[in-house]
C-alpha positions in Angstrom: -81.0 149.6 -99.5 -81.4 146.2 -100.6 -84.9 144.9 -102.0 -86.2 142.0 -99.5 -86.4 138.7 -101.4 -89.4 137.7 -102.2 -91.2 134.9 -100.5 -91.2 132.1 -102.4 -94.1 129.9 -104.4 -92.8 126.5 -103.7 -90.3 126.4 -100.9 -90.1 122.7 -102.0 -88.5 122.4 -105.7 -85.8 121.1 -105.8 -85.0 122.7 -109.4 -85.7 126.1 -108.0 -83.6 125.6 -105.3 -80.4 123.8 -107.8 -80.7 126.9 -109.9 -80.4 129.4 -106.8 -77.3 127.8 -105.1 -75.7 127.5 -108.6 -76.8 131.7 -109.1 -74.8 131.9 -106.0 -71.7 130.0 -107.0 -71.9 132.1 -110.3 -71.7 135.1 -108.3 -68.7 134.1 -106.1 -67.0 130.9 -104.8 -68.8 129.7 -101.4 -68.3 127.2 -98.4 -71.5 124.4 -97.9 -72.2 126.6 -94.8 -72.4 129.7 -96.1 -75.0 128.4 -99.7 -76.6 126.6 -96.6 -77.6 129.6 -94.8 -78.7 132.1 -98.4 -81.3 129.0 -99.1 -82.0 128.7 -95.3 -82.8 132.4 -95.3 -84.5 132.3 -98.9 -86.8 129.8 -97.8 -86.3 126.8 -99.1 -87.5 123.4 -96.9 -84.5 121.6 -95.3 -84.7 118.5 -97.3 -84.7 120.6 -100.6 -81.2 122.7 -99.0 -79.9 119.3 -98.1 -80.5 117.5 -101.1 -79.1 120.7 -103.1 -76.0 120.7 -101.4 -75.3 116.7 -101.4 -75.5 116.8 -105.6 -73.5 119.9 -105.5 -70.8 118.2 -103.7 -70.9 115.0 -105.7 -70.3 117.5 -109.2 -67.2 119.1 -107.3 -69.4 122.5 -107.5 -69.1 123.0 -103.7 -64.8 122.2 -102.0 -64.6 123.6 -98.5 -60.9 122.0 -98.4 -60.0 123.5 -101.7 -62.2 127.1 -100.9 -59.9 126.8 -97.6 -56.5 126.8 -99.8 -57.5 129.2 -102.2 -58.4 131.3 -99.4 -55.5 131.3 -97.1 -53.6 131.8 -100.6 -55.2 134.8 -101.3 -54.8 136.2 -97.8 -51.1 135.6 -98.0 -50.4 137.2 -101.2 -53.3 140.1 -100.7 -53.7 141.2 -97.0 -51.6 141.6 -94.0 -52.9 139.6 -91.4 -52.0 136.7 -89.2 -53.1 133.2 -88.1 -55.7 134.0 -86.0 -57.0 137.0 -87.9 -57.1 134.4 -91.0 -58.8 131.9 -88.8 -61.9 134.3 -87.6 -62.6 135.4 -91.2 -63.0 131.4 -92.2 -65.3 131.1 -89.0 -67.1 133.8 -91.1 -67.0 132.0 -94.1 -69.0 129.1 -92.1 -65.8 126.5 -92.8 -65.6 123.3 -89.9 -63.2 123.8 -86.8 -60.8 121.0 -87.8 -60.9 121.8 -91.8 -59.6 125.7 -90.7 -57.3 124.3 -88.0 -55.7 121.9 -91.1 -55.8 123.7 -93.8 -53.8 126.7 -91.6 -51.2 124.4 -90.8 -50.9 123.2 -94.6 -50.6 126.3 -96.4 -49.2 128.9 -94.0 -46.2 128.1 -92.4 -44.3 130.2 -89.3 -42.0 131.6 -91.7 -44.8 132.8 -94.4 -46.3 134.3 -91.3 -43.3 136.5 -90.4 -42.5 137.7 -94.2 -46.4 138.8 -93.9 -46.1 140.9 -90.8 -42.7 142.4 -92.2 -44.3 143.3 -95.4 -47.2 144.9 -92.8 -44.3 146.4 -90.7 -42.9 148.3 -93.6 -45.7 149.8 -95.3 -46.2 152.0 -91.7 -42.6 153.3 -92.4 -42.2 156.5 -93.5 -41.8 157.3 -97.0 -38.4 158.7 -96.5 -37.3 155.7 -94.4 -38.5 153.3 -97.4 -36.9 154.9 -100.4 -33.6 154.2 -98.0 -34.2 151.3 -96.7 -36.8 149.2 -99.1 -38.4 146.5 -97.7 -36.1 146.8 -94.5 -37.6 147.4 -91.3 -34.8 148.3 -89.3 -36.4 151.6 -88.9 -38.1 149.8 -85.7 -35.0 149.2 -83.5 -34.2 153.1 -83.2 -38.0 153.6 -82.0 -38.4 154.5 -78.6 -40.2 151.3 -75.7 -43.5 153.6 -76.4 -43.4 153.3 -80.0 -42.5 149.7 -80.1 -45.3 148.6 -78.0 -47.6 150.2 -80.0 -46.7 148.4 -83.3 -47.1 144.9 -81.2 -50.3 145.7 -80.4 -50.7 146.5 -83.7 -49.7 143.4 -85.2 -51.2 141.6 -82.6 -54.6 143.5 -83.1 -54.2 141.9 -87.2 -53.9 138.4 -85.7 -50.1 137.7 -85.8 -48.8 135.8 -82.5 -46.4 136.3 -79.4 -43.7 134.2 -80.9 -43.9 136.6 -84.5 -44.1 139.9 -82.8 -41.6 139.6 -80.2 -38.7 138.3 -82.6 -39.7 141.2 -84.8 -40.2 143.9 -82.3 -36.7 142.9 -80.3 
């Protein structure tokens, strides 16, 4: 579907390789790891990717912490999924172990995490049951045991945890 890139005449410019990872930036905001791997995979020599990276960090072009917040920001406000659903998308996104654990415990709090998985929980209602009850999820406590584990393993399966489930659920 996608051309392959070509290969390129001097792996080793530096200016080549500035104007690429700032082409990518333009295109979309990106962690160090992930503008890392496009130049890895473009070509370029490591001390050309390396030296890239360190002057785009010094000109505040390239933030993992602040990519992190936006992030988890937009996750909150745009999808419905849970810690550890957030968490494996910004192991995609190529950010450090510690920055995800930190910046998770920063900007999404227990209580964020629950209005997310009720804001999840009723969207599946019907639309009868909404236009009665909106926003409301007391729809769930006249499901039958059968129906009730399903929607944990639902929210479980969208990354939300024990603790969240089980005091919605119950």
């Amino acid at each position: 579907m996608f051309k392959k890139a070509r290969p390129l005449k001097d792996p080793s410019d530096y200016d080549h390789g500035y104007q690429y990872a700032l082409f990518l930036l333009n295109l979309s905001m990106r962690t160090v790891g992930e503008v890392r791997d496009k130049m890895t995979s473009r070509g370029y020599t490591s001390t050309v990717i390396n030296e890239v990276i360190n002057n785009l960090l010094q000109e505040k072009y390239l933030n993992d912490s602040n990519y992190a917040e936006v992030f988890i920001n937009s996750m909150k406000n745009y999808k419905t999924w849970g810690r550890f659903m957030m968490k494996k998308k910004m192991y995609e996104k190529k950010l450090p172990k510690e920055l995800i654990d930190e910046s998770l415990n920063e900007f999404l709090s227990t209580k964020e995490e629950k209005e997310i998985a009720m804001r999840y929980l009723s969207s599946m209602s019907s639309s009868v049951e909404r236009s009665e009850n909106r926003g409301s999820i007391e729809w769930i406590k006249s499901l039958p045991y059968d129906e009730k584990q399903k929607l944990m393993r639902k929210l479980l399966s969208r990354g939300f945890g024990m603790d969240i489930v089980t005091k919605l659920i119950k």
